[in-house]
Every structure is written in structure tokens, then in C-alpha cells.
N, C-alpha and C positions, 0 to 999 in steps of 0.2 A: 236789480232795483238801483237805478241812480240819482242822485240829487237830482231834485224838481228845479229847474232853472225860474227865473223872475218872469212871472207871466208880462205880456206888453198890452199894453192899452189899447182898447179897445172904444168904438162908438159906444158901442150899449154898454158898457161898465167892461168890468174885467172879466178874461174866459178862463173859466176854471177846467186845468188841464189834467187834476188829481180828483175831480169829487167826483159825486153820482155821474150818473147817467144823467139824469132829468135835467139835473142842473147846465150841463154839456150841452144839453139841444137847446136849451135857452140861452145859453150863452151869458150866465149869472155863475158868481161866484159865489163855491158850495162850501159850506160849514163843516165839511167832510166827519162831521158828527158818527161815530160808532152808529149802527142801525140805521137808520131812518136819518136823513138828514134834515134839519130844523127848516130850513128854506123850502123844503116839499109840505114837511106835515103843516108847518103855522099857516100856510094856505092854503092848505086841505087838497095840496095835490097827491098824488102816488107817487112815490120816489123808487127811481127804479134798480137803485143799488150800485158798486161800484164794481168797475173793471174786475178782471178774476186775479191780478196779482197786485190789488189793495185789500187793506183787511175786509174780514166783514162783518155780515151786522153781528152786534152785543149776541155773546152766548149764551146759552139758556143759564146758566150759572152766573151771570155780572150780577151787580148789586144795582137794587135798585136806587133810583135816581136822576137825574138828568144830566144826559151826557156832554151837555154842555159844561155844565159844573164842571164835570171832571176834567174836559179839555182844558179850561181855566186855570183848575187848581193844579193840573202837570206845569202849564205855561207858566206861573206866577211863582213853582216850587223850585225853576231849577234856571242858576245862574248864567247858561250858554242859549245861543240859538242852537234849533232844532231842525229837520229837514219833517217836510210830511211824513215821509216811511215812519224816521224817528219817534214822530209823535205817536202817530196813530198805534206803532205796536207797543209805546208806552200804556196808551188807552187799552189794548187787548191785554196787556199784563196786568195792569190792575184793577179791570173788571171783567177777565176771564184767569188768565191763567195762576192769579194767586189766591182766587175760589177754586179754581181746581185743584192745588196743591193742599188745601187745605180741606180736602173733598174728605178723607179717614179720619186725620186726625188734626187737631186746633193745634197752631205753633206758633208763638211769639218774631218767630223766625220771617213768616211771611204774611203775618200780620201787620207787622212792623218794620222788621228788621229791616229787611234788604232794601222795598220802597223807599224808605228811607234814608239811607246810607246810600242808595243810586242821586236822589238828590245834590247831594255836594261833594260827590265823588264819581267824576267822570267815567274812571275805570269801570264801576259796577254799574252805571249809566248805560254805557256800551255793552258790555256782559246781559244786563238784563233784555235790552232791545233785539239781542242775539235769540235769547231763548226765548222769547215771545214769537219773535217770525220763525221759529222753527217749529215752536208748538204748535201754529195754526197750520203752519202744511201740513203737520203731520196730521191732527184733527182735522182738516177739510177732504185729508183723503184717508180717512177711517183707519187711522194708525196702523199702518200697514207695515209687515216686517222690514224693520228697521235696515238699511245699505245706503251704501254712499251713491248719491246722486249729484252729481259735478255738475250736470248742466240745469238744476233746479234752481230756478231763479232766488227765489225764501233761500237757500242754503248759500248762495252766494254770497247776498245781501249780507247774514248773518256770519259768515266767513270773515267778511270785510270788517264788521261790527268787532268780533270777536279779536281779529288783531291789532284792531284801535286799542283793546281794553289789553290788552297782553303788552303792546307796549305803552301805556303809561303806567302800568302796573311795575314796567322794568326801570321806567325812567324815577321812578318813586320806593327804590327797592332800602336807599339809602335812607330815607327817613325818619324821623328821632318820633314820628307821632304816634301817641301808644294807641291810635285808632286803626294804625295800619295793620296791624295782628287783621282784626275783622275783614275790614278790605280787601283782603290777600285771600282770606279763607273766605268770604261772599264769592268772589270774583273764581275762588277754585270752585264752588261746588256750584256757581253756575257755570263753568264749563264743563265739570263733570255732566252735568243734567245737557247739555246740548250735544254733546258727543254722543250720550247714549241715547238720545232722541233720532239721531244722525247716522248710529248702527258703528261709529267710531269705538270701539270696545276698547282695543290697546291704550288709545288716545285719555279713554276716561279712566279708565282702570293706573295710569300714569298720573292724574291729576289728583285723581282720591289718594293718593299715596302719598302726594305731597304735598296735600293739604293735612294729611293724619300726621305727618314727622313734623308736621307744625306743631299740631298738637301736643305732640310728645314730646317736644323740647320745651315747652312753656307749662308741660304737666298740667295741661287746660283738662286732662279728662278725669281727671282727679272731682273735679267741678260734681262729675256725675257719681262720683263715690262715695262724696262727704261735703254735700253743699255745703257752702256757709253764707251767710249776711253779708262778706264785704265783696265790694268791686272787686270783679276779675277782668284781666287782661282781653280773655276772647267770651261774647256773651253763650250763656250754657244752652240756650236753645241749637247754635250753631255748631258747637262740639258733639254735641245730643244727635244730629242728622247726620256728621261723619263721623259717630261710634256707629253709629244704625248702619250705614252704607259699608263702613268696614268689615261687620260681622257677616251682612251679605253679600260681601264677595270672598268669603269665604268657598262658596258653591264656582267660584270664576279661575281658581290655577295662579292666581296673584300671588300668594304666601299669605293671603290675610290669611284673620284677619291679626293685624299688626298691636293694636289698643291690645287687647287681652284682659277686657278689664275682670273677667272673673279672677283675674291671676293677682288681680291688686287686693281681693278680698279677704278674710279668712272664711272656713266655713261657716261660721255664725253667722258673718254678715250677711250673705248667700241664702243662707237658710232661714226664711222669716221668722221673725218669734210670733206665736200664733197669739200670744198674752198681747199682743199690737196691733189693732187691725187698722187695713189698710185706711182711711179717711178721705182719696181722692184717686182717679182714675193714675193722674201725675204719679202718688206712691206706688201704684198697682206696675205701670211702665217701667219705673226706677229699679225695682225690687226685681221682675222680668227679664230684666236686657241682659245681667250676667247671664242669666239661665239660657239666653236666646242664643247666648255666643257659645257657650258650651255644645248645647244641644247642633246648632248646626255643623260645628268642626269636627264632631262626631259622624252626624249623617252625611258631610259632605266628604269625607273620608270614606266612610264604607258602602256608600250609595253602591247598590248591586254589582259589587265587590264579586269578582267568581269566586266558587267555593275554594280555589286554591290556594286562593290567597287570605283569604279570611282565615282558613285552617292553620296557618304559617304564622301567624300571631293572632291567634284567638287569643291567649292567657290576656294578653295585654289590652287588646279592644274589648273584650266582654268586660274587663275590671274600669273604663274608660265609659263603658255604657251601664254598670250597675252605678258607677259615680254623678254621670249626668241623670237619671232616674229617678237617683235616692232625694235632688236639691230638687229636681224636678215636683216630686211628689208632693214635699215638704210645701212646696209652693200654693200649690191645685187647692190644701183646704182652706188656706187661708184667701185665694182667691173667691172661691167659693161662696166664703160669707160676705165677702165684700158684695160680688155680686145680690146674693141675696137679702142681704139688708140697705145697701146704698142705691141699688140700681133704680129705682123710683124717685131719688133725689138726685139724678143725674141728669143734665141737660142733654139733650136728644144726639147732640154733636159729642158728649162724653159716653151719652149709652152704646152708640157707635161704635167707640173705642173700645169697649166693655166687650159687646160682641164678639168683636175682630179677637181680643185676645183669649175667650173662650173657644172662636176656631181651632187661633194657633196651638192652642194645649190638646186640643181633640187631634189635630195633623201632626205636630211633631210627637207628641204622645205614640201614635201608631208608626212615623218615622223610623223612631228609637227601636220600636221594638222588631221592626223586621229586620233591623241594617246589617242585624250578623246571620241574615237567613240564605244571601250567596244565592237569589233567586229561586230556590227552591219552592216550585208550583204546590207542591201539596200543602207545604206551612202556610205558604202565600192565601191556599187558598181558605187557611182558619180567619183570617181579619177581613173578609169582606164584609163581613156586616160591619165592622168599624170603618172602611172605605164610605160603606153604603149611608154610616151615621155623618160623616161628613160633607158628602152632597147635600141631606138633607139641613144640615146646620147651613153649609154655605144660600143652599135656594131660601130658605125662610129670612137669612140675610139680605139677598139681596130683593127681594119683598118689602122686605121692612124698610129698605136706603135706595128707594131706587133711583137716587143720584150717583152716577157711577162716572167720578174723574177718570182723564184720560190718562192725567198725570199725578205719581206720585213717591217721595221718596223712601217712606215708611214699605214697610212691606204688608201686603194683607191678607189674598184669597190666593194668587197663583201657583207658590210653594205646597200647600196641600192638596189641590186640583190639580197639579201637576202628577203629583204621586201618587195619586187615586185612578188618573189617564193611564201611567203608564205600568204602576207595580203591581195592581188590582188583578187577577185571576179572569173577575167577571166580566164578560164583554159587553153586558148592561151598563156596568159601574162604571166603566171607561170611556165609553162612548157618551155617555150623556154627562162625566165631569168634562168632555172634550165639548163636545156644545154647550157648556158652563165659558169656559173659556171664548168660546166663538164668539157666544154674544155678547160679552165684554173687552172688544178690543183696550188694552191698556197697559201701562208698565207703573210697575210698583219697583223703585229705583234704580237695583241692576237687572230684574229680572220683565220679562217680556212674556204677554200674555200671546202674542203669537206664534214669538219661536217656540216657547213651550210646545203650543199644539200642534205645532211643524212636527215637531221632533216626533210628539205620542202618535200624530199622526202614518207616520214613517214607520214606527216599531209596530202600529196595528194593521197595517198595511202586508208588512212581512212576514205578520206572524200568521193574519188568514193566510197568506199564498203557503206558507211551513207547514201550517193544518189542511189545507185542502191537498197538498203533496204527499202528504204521509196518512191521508185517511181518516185525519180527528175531525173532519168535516166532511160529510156525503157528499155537499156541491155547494155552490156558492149563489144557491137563490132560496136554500131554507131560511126561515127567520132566524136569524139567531143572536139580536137585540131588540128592548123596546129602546123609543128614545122618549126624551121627558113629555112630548105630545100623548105618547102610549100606545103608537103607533110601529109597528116589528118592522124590520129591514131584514134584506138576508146580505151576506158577504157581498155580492157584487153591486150592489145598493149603499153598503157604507164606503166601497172604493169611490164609485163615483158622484159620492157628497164629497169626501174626501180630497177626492182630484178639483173639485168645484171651488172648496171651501180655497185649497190652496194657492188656486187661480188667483180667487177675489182678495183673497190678502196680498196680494202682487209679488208672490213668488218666484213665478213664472218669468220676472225680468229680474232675474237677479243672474250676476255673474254667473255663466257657463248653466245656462238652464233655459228651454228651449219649448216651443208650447208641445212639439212629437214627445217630448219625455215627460211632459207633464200628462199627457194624454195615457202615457203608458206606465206610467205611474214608478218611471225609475227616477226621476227628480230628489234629489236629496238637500233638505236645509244644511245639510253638514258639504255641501258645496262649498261653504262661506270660509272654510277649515284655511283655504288657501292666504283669503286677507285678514284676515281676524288671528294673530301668532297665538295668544290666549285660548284662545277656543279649544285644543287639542288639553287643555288643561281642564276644561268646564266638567263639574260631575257628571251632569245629565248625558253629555257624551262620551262621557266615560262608559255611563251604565248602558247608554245606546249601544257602544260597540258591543261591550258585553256582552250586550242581551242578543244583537245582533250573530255573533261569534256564538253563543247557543241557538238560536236558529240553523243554523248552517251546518250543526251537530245533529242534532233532530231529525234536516230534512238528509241529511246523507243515511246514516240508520232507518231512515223509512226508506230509502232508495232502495239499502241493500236489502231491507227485509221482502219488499216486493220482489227484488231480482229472485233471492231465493226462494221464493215461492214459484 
């Protein structure tokens, strides 16, 4: 994408070499308006949309309005000239992509905040224009597993954007203005969000880090400990989204998370007084997020842990998981009533939220309690009906919201659908949390709803061929799932959904993966091990090898058993 040169005059007026279509074969200059461009509809002609690498029309999530306004009110807000691209993915940022950020939960953050502060700060200007043309490639091709693409136009674009904004970020490093705290940390966590939109994992996991030692040198996350009424340095909505993202990359091989704010607390604080109930979704969040940070540096630790290692310091991880248990618990009844007596006075966008965090205590609740299980199929297979209650919590969710952003930083559904795909015993409960995930292509800040189901994908994949090799499966055409239609598959019926699914999410063109090995089903998302240095640290691969490394035990023991027979 390069700057639009100065159109030249023309007889019939001037020829618009960036709008519609329509307006092109007329040879008029197009208002290049989001959707429908104004010079089509005020004449009641059909407008036939623009080129495929300009934006496009308003998303079902823009606000409504006329989009003219909005082209107005960017042009009138911001003290530089603009290049078309510029403009127009400013238009998709603020009436697509900060409705979709704001699709789980309401945030001051991008509400306001960043819009805002990209006005008169060039840096986050460019940063935002970045992440707007990356959001739309990735939504116009159905957020597809996330890898680097050099020769994608959108990524280049935003490459170029993005080192605009990195260097006036450097050139402004010396500044006395106490607004640059903000700026620095906007401009980090949208580069965090376009890296990992871009499948750049190193890159973003490098940025969260140093957006967080910001934090922690100005003691901004204190903010979340013990607000108070006066002016703070960095605003608390924005330290609020990297405490969030730091706790979630806990699950990533980073060291997080680094904040540790349960560590700034005493038990009291941690543990609600039940004599206080909560009064707003905001205190329900607040009182949560210690809990969220414990809770995950626990499970992202002993995530299908083999048993030999769990055995090798049990004393210390079972004392590590009665302690996250016991705040845990403490927590549950006083949410409880909150839900039960507030939820009726909560706005539909706060009930939401309400939801989501009854999920979360339904998934990390059953997290917790298997993590020192060292995959042991028989214990495993005591909590499927807890698996089984979690699909159902998550489907009557997504019933209930079926707005479902592509993007967002909060974490929501993936982290328990994941562990329902891949820990679950039942091959009902895992197949159809995997078509949970199918049919919401999406990321929830570090984590990805399709590498997830890459991965369960993989491990279910191996484990029919471990069962059909050793006999736990007669053949591979008995039913042996429904899926949420109600409809039975047999084993060679979920491979090639499987192989299908993996295609369609664009798998298949990623580094060293080929369509004969997608056909035969050796393809692996842990291909990615090579560019991604991080990745060899991610849980999920951890417990992939693991689980992996017990297949391969299995299917050797059924080898021998049949030899000697």
C-alpha cells in the first residue's frame, strides 16, 4: 500500500483512483465513505464497492451513524495531513475494530483512551493505523492461524506504519511530558496486539515486558491494589490490560507473569469479606485478578505434568494448589450473591462480563483440580461431567452474546475449551468443545482460538491411531462421537473433518507443511517450534509432548502384547 499520488485533472471533473468501483467507471470523484459510498446511494445508484486492498464496507459491529460524520470528525480531529490508506483504516478503527475490542468487556481504554491520545500524538497515530490494517486482513480471511506473511500487502503497509511510530517514539524518549508514561505504554500494547495478530509471538511477548517494567518502575500497578481519587501517572484502565496480558502469559515460557500482584497483597485482601458485597461488575474483576494470577501460574506449571515429575515435588505443588483453592473458594460465594442479587441491574454489556467470569471459575475450578493428576485416564475420567458442565455453560453463552469479536485482550472462552478439547477422557466432550472453538474463529489477547484447536486437533488425531493400534478401537468407521448437530461420526469421519478444518484455517501454507502431509495427516502446528523461540516454553506444548510421549508408550505395549500373542 503506497501513498495515493495527486490525481490530475481531468475534462469531466477529477478521476478517483482510490474509491468504488462505480464511481471509477464514471470517472467522478468517490467520497471513499466506509460501506456504501455517498455519491452512489444519494443517487439511488448501486455502488459496487472498492478494490480488494482498500478497506471495506463498515462491519456489522460499527456504530451507527453516518459515515460521513465520522470521515469529518477524524479530518477535523487531527492536526497532520493523511494519505487515503491512513484515513480510511482510521474509519475501520473506530467503527469496527474498537467495537470489537470492546465486544467481552467495556474499557475506558478504548472508549476513549487510545482514540484519543492517537489525535495529538503522532506515534500512537501510526501504532493505531497499524492495527487496524492488520485486523482487517486478518477478519477478511476468517482469522486464520496466525504466521508471518512478508508478501501481504495489509502487513507491509502496517510494517511501514508501525516504524513510523517506533521511531518518534525514540525521537521523544527524552521528554519531561508526564503524558509520555501513556504514549509509550498505548504505543506498547498496540504493538503488542499487531504482532500477535501477525503470529510474531517473540516480538510481542518482548514488548509486553516492556511495557510491564514500565509499570513497575512507576509502581502504576499498585493503582489496581488500592485505587485512590488522585491523578495517577499511567491511566488505571491501561495498566489494568497489561496486568491482564501479563498473567496470560504466564501459559507462554516468558517468566511471567512479572506484576505478581497477588504477591503485593495480604491474605485478607485476597480473600473477600463476605460482610462486603460486591456492588459492580468493576469490584467483582478487581477482587478476581489476584485469584486469576495465582490460579494460572499454578496450572501453567503443572499442566499434564508426567507423573514423574509431579511425584518429585508433590509436597510443594499440592501445598501451592490447596493455597490457590482455599482464595479461590473464599471468592465463589461471595460472587455468587453478587450474581444473584445484582445481575438483573446490570447492563447487558456488564451481564456479559458476569457470565464470562462464572465460566472462568467453572474451567479454572476443574483446571485446579486435575493439574496434579499427571494425566491419569482413570481420575481423568471422574470430571467429565464437569467438562461436560462447561460446554454447556459456554453454548447457552454464546446464545445468549451472539456477537462474537474477532479481537480481544481480556481473556474469555478459549482457556477452558481448550482443556475440555484436550484433558476430557470423553471423545464426545472434546470433539464438540473443538467445534466450540471452530466456529469462533478468534483471539482473546495471547491466546488463539485456532492454534488451540491445531494442537487438540493433533493430540486427537494420535490418539485414535494409538487406540486403533492397540485394539481400544475395533475400526475406525464405528460411531464413536456425537457432535453438537447429534449426529455420530466414526474415527475416520473425525480425521477427515479434521484434515478439512485444518486446511480451511490455512494451515496448510505455513512454513514446511505441504498439502501430501496435510492429506495424510502428519502436519503438525508445532512445525512453528522452529520460528517462534518461545513456543518450546508454551504449556500447551509442553503437555502436547507429554501426552504425545505417552502415546508412543501405549502404542509400543500394545505392539508387544499382540507380538506375543
Amino acid at each position: 500500500m503506497r501513498q495515493i499520488a495527486t490525481d490530475r485533472q481531468r475534462a469531466g471533473g477529477k478521476r478517483s483512483r482510490t474509491g468504488c468501483r462505480t464511481c471509477r467507471a464514471r470517472h467522478v470523484k468517490c467520497d471513499e465513505a466506509p460501506g456504501s459510498c455517498q455519491n452512489c446511494t444519494s443517487s439511488g445508484r448501486r455502488c459496487d464497492g472498492y478494490d480488494i486492498y482498500r478497506l471495506p464496507p463498515k462491519g456489522r459491529t460499527a456504530n451507527k451513524g453516518s459515515t460521513t460524520e465520522v470521515q469529518v470528525h477524524i479530518l477535523n480531529g487531527f492536526r497532520w495531513k493523511m494519505t487515503s490508506d491512513e484515513r480510511r483504516c482510521l474509519s475501520y478503527f473506530q467503527n469496527h475494530t474498537i467495537p470489537t475490542l470492546l465486544g467481552l468487556f467495556d474499557s475506558t481504554l478504548w472508549e476513549k483512551l487510545v482514540f484519543q491520545i492517537s489525535q495529538s500524538e503522532p506515534a500512537v497515530y501510526h501504532a493505531v493505523v497499524a492495527v487496524s490494517a492488520i485486523h482487517y486482513d486478518s477478519e477478511a480471511k476468517g482469522m486464520p492461524l496466525s504466521m508471518d506473511q512478508p508478501q501481504n500487502t495489509w502487513h507491509q503497509f502496517a510494517m511501514e506504519q508501525l516504524s513510523r511510530a517506533f521511531n518518534l517514539l525514540i525521537k521523544r524518549r527524552t521528554s519531561q511530558d508526564p503524558r509520555f508514561y501513556n504514549v509509550t505504554l498505548v504505543c506498547c500494547l498496540l504493538f503488542v496486539l499487531s504482532d500477535l495478530l501477525r503470529g510474531h509471538y517473540d516480538n510481542a511477548f518482548s514488548h509486553l515486558q516492556s511495557g510491564i517494567r514500565i509499570v513497575q518502575d512507576l509502581q502504576a500497578h499498585r493503582q489496581l491494589i488500592a485505587p485512590t481519587p488522585r491523578e495517577e501517572l499511567i491511566e488505571q484502565s491501561l495498566v489494568a490490560a497489561f496486568a491482564h496480558l501479563d498473567i496470560m502469559s504466564t501459559h507462554f515460557g516468558v517468566g511471567g507473569p512479572l506484576l505478581c500482584i497477588e504477591n503485593e497483597l495480604s491474605d485478607q485482601y485476597i480473600d473477600c469479606d463476605p460482610a462486603v458485597p460486591f456492588q459492580s461488575l468493576q469490584d467483582v474483576l478487581r477482587a478476581f485478578e489476584p485469584n486469576f494470577s495465582m490460579l494460572f501460574q499454578f496450572i501453567s506449571h503443572c499442566m499434564y505434568r508426567s507423573p514423574d515429575y509431579i511425584s518429585s515435588d508433590y509436597e510443594a505443588l499440592h501445598l501451592q494448589q490447596l493455597q490457590a483453592w482455599s482464595h479461590l473458594s473464599r471468592f465463589i460465594p461471595q460472587f455468587k450473591q453478587f450474581y444473584r442479587n445484582m445481575y438483573n441491574r446490570l447492563s447487558r454489556t456488564e451481564q456479559r462480563g458476569a457470565d464470562l467470569v462464572d465460566i472462568w471459575i467453572l474451567g479454572l475450578t476443574v483446571a485446579l483440580k486435575t493439574g496434579l493428576v499427571g494425566g491419569d485416564v482413570a481420575v481423568l475420567d471422574c470430571y467429565t461431567l464437569d467438562y461436560r458442565k462447561i460446554l454447556i455453560r459456554i453454548e447457552a453463552f454464546l446464545q445468549k452474546y451472539p456477537e462474537r469479536p474477532s479481537v480481544s485482550i481480556q481473556c474469555g472462552i478459549i482457556p477452558p475449551l481448550f482443556h475440555s478439547s484436550f484433558a476430557c477422557r470423553d471423545y464426545t466432550v472434546r470433539w464438540q468443545a473443538m467445534e466450540l472453538l471452530w466456529d469462533w474463529p478468534h483471539r482473546e489477547g495471547t491466546f488463539d482460538s485456532n492454534w488451540c484447536v491445531s494442537l487438540a486437533c493433533q493430540a486427537l488425531r494420535l490418539e485414535l491411531q494409538t487406540s486403533l493400534t492397540t485394539g481400544l478401537l475395533p475400526d475406525d468407521t464405528t460411531p464413536i462421537v456425537t457432535n453438537r448437530a447429534g449426529h455420530p461420526l466414526s474415527a475416520k469421519e473425525l480425521v477427515a473433518i479434521m484434515t478439512y478444518r485444518q486446511r480451511q484455517m490455512g494451515v496448510s501454507r505455513m512454513k514446511g507443511a505441504t498439502d501430501a502431509s496435510m492429506v495424510d495427516g502428519e502436519f503438525s502446528p508445532l512445525d512453528l517450534l522452529e520460528s517462534v523461540k518461545c513456543m518450546s516454553g508454551w504449556s500447551c506444548v509442553r503437555a502436547f509432548n507429554t501426552f504425545a510421549a505417552q502415546m508412543e508408550t501405549y502404542s509400543t505395549i500394545g505392539a508387544c502384547s499382540v507380538g506375543c500373542e
